[in-house]
C-alpha positions as a Markdown table, in Angstrom:
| # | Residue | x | y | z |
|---|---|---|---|---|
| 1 | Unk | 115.7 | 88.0 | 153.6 |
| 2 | Unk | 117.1 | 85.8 | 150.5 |
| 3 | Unk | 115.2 | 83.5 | 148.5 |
| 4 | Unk | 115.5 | 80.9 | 145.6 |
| 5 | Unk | 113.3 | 79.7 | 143.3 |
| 6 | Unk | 113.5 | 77.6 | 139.7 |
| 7 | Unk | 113.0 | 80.2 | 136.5 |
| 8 | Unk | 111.5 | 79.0 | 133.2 |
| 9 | Unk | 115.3 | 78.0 | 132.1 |
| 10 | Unk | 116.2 | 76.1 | 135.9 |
| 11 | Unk | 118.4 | 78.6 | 137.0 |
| 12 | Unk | 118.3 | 79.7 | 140.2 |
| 13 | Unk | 117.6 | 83.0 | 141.1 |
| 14 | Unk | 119.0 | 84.7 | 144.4 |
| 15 | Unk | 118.7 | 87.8 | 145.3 |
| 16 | Unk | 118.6 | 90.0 | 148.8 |
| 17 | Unk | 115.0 | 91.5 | 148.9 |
| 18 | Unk | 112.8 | 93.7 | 151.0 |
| 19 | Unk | 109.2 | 94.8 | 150.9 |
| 20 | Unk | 107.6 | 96.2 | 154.1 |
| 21 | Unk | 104.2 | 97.6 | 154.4 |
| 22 | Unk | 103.1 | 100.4 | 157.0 |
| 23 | Unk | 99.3 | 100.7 | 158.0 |
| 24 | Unk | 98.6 | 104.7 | 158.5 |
| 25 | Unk | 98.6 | 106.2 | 161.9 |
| 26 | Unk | 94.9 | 107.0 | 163.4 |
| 27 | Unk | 94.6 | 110.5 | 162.1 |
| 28 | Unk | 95.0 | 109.5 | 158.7 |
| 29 | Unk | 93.2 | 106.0 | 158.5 |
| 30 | Unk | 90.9 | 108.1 | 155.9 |
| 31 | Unk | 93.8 | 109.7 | 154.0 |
| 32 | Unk | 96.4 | 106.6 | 153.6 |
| 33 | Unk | 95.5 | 103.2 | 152.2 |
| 34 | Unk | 99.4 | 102.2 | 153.1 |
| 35 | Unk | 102.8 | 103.5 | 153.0 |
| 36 | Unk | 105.1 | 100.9 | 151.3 |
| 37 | Unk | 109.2 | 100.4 | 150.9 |
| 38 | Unk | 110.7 | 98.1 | 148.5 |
| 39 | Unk | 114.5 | 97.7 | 148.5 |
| 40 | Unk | 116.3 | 95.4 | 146.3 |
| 41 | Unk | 119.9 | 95.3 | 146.3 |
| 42 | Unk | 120.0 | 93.5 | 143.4 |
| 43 | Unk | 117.8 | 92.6 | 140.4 |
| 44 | Unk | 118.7 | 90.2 | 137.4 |
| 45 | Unk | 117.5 | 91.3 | 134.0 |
| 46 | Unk | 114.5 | 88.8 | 134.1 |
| 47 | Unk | 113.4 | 90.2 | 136.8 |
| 48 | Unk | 113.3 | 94.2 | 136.4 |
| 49 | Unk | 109.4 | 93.6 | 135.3 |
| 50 | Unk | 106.6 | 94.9 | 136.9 |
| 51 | Unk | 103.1 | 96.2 | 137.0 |
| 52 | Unk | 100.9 | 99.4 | 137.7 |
| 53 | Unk | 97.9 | 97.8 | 138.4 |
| 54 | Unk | 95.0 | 99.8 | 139.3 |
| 55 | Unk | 93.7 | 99.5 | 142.7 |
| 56 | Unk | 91.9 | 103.0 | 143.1 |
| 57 | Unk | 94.4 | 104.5 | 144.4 |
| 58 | Unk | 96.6 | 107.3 | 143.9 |
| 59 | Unk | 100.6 | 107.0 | 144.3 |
| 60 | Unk | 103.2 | 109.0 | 145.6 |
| 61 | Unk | 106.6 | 107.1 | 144.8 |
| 62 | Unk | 110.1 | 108.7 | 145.4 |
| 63 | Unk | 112.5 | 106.4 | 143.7 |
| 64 | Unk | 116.0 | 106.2 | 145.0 |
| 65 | Unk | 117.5 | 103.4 | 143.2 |
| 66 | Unk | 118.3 | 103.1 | 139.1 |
| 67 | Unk | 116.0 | 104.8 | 137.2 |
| 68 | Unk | 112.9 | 103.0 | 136.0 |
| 69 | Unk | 110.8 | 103.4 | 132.9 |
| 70 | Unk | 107.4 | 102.7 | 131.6 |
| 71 | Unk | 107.0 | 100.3 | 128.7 |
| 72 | Unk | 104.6 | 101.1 | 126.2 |
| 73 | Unk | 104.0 | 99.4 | 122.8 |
| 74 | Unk | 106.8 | 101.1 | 121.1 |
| 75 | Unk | 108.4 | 102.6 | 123.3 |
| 76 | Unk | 109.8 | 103.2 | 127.1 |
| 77 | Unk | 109.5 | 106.6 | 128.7 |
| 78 | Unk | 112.1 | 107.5 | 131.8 |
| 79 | Unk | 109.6 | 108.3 | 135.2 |
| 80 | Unk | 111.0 | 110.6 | 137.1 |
| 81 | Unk | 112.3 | 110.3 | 140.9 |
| 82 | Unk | 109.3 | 111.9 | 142.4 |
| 83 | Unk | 105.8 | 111.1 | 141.3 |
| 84 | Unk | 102.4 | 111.0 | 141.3 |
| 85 | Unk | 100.1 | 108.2 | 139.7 |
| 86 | Unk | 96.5 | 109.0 | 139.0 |
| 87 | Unk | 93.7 | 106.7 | 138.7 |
| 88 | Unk | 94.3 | 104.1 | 136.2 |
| 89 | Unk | 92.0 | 102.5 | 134.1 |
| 90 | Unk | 93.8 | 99.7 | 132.9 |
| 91 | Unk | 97.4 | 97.8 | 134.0 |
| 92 | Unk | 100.5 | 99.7 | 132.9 |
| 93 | Unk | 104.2 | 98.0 | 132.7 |
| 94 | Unk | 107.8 | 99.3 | 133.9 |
| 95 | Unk | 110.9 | 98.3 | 133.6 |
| 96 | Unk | 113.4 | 98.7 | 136.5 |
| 97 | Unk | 117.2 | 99.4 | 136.8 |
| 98 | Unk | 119.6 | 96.8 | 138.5 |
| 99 | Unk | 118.7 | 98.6 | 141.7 |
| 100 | Unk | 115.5 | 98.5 | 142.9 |
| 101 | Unk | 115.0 | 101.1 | 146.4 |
| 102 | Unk | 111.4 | 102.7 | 146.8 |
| 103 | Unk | 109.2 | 104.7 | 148.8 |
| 104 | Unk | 105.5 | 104.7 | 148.5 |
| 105 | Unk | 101.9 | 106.5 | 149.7 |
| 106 | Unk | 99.0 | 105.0 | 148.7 |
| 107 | Unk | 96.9 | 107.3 | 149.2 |
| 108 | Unk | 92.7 | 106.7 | 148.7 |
| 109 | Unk | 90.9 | 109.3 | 146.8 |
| 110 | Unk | 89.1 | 111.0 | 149.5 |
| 111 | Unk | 92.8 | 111.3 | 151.1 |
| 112 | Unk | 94.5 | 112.9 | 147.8 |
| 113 | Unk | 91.4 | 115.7 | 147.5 |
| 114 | Unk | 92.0 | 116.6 | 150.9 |
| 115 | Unk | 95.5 | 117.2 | 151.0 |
| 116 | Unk | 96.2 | 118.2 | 147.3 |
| 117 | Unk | 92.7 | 120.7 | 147.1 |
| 118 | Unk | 92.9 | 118.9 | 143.5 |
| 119 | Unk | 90.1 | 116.6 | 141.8 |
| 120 | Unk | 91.2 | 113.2 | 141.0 |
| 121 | Unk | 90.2 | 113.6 | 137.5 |
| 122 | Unk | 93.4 | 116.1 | 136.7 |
| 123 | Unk | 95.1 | 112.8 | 137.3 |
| 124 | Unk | 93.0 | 110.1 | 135.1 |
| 125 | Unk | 95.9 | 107.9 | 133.4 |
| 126 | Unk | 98.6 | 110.0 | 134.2 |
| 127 | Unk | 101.8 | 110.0 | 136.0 |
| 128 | Unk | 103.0 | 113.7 | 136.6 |
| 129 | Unk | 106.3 | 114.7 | 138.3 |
| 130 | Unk | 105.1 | 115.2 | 142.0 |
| 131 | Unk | 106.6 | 119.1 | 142.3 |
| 132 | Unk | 103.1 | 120.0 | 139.7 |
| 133 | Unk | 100.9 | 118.6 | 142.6 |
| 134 | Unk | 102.9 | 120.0 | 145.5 |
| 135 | Unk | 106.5 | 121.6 | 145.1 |
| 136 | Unk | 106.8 | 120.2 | 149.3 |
| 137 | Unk | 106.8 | 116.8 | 148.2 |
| 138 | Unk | 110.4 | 117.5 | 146.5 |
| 139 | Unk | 111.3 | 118.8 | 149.8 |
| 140 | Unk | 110.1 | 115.4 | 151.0 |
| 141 | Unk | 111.9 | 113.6 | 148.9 |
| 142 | Unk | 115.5 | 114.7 | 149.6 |
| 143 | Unk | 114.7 | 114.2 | 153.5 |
| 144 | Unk | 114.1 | 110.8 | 153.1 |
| 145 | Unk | 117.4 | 110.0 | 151.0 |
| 146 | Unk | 118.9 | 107.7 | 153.7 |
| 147 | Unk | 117.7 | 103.8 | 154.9 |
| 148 | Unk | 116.2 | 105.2 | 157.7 |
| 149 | Unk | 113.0 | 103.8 | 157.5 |
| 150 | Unk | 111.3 | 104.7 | 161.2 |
| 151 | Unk | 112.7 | 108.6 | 160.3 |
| 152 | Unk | 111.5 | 108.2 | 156.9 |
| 153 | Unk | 107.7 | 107.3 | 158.0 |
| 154 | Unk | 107.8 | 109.9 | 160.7 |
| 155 | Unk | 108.7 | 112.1 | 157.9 |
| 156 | Unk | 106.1 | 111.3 | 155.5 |
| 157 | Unk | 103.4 | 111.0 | 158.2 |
| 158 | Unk | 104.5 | 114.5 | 159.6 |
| 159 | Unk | 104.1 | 116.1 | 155.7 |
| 160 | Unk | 100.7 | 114.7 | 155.4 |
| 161 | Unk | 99.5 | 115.7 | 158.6 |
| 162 | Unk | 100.7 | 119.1 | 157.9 |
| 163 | Unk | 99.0 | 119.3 | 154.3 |
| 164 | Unk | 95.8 | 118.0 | 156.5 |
| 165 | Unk | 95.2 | 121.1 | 158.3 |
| 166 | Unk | 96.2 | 123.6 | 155.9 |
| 167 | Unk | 93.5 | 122.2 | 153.5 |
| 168 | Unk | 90.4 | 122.2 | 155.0 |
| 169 | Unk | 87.6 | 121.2 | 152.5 |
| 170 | Unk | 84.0 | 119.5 | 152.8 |
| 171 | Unk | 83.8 | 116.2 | 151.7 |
| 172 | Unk | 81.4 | 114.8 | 153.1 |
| 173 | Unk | 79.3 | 114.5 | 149.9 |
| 174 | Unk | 81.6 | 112.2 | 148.2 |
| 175 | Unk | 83.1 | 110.7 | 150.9 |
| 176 | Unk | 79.3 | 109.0 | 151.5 |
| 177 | Unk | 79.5 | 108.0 | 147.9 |
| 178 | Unk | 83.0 | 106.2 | 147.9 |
| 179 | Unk | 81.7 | 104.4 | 151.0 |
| 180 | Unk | 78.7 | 103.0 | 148.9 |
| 181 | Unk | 81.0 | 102.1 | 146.3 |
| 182 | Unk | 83.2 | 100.4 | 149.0 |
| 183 | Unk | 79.6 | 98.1 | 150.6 |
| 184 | Unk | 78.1 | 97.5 | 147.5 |
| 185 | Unk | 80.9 | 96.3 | 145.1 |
| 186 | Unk | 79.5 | 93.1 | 144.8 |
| 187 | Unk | 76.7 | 93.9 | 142.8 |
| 188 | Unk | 77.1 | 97.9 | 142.4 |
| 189 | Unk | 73.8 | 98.8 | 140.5 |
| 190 | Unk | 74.6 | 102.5 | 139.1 |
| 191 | Unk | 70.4 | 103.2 | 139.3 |
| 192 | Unk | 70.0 | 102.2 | 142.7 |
| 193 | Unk | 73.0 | 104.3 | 143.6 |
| 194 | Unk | 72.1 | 107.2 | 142.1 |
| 195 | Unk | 68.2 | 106.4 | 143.8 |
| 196 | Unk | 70.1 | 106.2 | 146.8 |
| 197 | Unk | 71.9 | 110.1 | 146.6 |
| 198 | Unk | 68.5 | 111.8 | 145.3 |
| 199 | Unk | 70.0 | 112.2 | 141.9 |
| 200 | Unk | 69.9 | 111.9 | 138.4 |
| 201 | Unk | 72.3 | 108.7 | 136.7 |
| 202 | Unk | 73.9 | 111.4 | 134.4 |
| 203 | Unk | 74.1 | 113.9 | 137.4 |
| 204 | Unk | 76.4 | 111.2 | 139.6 |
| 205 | Unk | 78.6 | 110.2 | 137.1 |
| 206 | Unk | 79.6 | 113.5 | 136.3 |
| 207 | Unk | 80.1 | 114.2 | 140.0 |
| 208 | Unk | 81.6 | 111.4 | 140.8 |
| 209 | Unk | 84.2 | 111.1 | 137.8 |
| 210 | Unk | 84.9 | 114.9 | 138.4 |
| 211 | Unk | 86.3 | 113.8 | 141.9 |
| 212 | Unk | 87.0 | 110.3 | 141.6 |
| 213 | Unk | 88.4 | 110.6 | 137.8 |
| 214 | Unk | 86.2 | 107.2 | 137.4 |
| 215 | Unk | 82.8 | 106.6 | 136.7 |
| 216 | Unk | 81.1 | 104.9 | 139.9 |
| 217 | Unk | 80.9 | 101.0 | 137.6 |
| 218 | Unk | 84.9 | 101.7 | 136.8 |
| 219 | Unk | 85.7 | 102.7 | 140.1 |
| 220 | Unk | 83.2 | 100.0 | 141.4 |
| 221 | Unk | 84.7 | 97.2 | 139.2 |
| 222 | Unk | 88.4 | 98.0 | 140.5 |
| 223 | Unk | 87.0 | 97.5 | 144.2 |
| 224 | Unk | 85.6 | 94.5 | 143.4 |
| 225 | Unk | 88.7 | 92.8 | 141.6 |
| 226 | Unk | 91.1 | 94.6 | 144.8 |
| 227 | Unk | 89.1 | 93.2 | 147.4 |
| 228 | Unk | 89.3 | 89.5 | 145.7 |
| 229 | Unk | 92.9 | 89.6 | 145.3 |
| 230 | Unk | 93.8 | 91.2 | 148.3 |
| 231 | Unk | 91.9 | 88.7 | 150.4 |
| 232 | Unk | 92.8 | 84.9 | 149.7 |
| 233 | Unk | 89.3 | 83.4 | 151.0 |
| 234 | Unk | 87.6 | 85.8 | 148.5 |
| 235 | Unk | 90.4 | 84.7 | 146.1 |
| 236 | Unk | 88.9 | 81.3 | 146.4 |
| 237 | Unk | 85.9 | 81.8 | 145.1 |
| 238 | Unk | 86.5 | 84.5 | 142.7 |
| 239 | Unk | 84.9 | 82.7 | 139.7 |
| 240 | Unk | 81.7 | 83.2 | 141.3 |
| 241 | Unk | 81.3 | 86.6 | 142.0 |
| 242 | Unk | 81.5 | 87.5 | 137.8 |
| 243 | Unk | 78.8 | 86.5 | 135.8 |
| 244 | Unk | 81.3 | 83.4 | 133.8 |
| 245 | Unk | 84.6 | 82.8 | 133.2 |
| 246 | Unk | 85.1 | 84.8 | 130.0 |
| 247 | Unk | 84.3 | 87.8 | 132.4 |
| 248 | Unk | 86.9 | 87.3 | 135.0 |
| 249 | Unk | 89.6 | 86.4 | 132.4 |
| 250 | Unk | 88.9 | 90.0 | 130.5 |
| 251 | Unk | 88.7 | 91.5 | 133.9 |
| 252 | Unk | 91.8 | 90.1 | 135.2 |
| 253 | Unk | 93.7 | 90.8 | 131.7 |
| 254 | Unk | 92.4 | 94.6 | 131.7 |
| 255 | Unk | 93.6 | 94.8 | 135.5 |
| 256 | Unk | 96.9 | 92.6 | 135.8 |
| 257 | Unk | 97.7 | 91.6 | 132.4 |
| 258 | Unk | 97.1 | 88.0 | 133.4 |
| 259 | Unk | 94.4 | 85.7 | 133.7 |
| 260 | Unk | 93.9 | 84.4 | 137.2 |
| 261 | Unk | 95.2 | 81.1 | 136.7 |
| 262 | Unk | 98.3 | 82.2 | 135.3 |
| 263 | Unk | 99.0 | 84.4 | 138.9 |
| 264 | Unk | 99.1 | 81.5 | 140.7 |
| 265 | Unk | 102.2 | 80.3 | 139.1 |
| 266 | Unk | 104.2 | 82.7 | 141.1 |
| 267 | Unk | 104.3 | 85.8 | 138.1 |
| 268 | Unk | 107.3 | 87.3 | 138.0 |
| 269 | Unk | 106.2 | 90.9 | 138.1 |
| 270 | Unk | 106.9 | 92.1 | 141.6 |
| 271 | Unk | 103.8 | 93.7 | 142.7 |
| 272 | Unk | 101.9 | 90.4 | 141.4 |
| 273 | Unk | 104.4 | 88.2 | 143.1 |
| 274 | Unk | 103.9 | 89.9 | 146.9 |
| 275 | Unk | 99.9 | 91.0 | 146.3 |
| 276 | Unk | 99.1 | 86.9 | 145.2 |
| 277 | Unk | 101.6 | 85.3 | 147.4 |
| 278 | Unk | 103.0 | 87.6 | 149.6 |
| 279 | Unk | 107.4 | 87.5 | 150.4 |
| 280 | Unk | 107.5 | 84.0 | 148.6 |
């Protein structure tokens, strides 16, 4: 599809743009949040901006197009072509090439414990090249080289449910506790939680941040700001499910780098752009 819209200066930006979005098939409804493709044949150089923004997810992106780098305070760091994000705490910035064509798993936590054997917390804030969590996602990788994106999802959905039954582990234990998380975002109470499981405060955070790589409140405050942002009606009434405004505003900063009110002036960041507004 092409669009236009008026930049801060009045220019007009077009450009030839596709994001797509693939729900998981039955068998891994527990294992994949989405698998996502973003292809842009072109991007202008105030536009090569973007977010990581922490959703409680972990990330499996094979990048095809220019290479791509993470922005830091002093510096920018080249990500490599096949990667895996770990929980993030806080909203992280990269800076994309001219072109822009993507691959994504989101996978939940319960899903990446499954298939990787691996506890979330060896990934807490980092992004490691994907052949340390599983030298067949390299493999993967150069499959999926060509537009092909029915082959490429058969591909990716064939890997995982390959890596499904070769790893067979229990988790039923924390699987129960990410689905607390999951009802009781709203007003997560860490006491009642832990009253709840038969254990000790100390005794579930250590659990659950050994698996999770969060503590049950940061992992519980990430749900909560996802569910409002994925959803417009909740979106609507966001200001009322944090204590004041000062709240949401830090909230929002730590997670997106922006207060609410400035997302709905179309941010330029690309994630942003399609989570708040979709393929404006």
């Amino acid at each position: 599809m092409r669009y236009s819209e008026n930049d801060n200066n009045n220019t007009v930006l077009e450009m030839h743009m596709m994001i797509q979005t693939f729900e998981p098939i039955n068998a891994l409804l527990r294992v994949v949040d989405y698998i996502w493709v973003v292809d842009f044949d072109f991007l202008a150089d105030d536009n090569r901006e973007d977010i990581i923004m922490p959703l409680g997810y972990i990330n499996i992106i094979f990048n095809y197009g220019s290479t791509y780098r993470l922005v830091g305070d002093d510096q920018e760091v080249v990500i490599p072509n096949t990667v895996v994000i770990g929980q993030m705490k806080r909203a992280k910035y990269v800076r994309y090439g001219q072109q822009l064509y993507q691959i994504g798993i989101s996978l939940t936590p319960l899903g990446f414990i499954q298939l990787f054997q691996m506890p979330n917390l060896e990934l807490e804030e980092r992004i490691v090249q994907a052949i340390d969590v599983d030298p067949e996602l390299d493999e993967l990788y150069r499959m999926m080289r060509f537009k092909d994106v029915e082959q490429n999802i058969t591909a990716i959905n064939h890997y995982l449910l390959h890596k499904m039954a070769l790893n067979k582990k229990d988790t039923g234990r924390i699987e129960e506790m990410l689905t607390y998380v999951e009802r009781e975002y709203e007003n997560l109470n860490i006491v009642s939680m832990a009253n709840f499981f038969c254990i000790s405060v100390s005794t579930l955070e250590r659990y659950f941040k050994k698996h999770i790589g969060l503590t049950p409140k940061a992992y519980g405050d990430i749900v909560k700001f996802r569910k409002h942002v994925e959803d417009e009606g909740l979106r609507k009434d966001m200001q009322d499910s944090y204590y004041d405004q000062s709240h949401l505003i830090k909230t929002a900063k730590k997670f997106v780098g922006k207060t609410v009110k400035e997302l709905e002036k179309l941010p330029h960041e690309l994630t942003l752009r399609y989570l708040w507004h979709g393929q404006k």
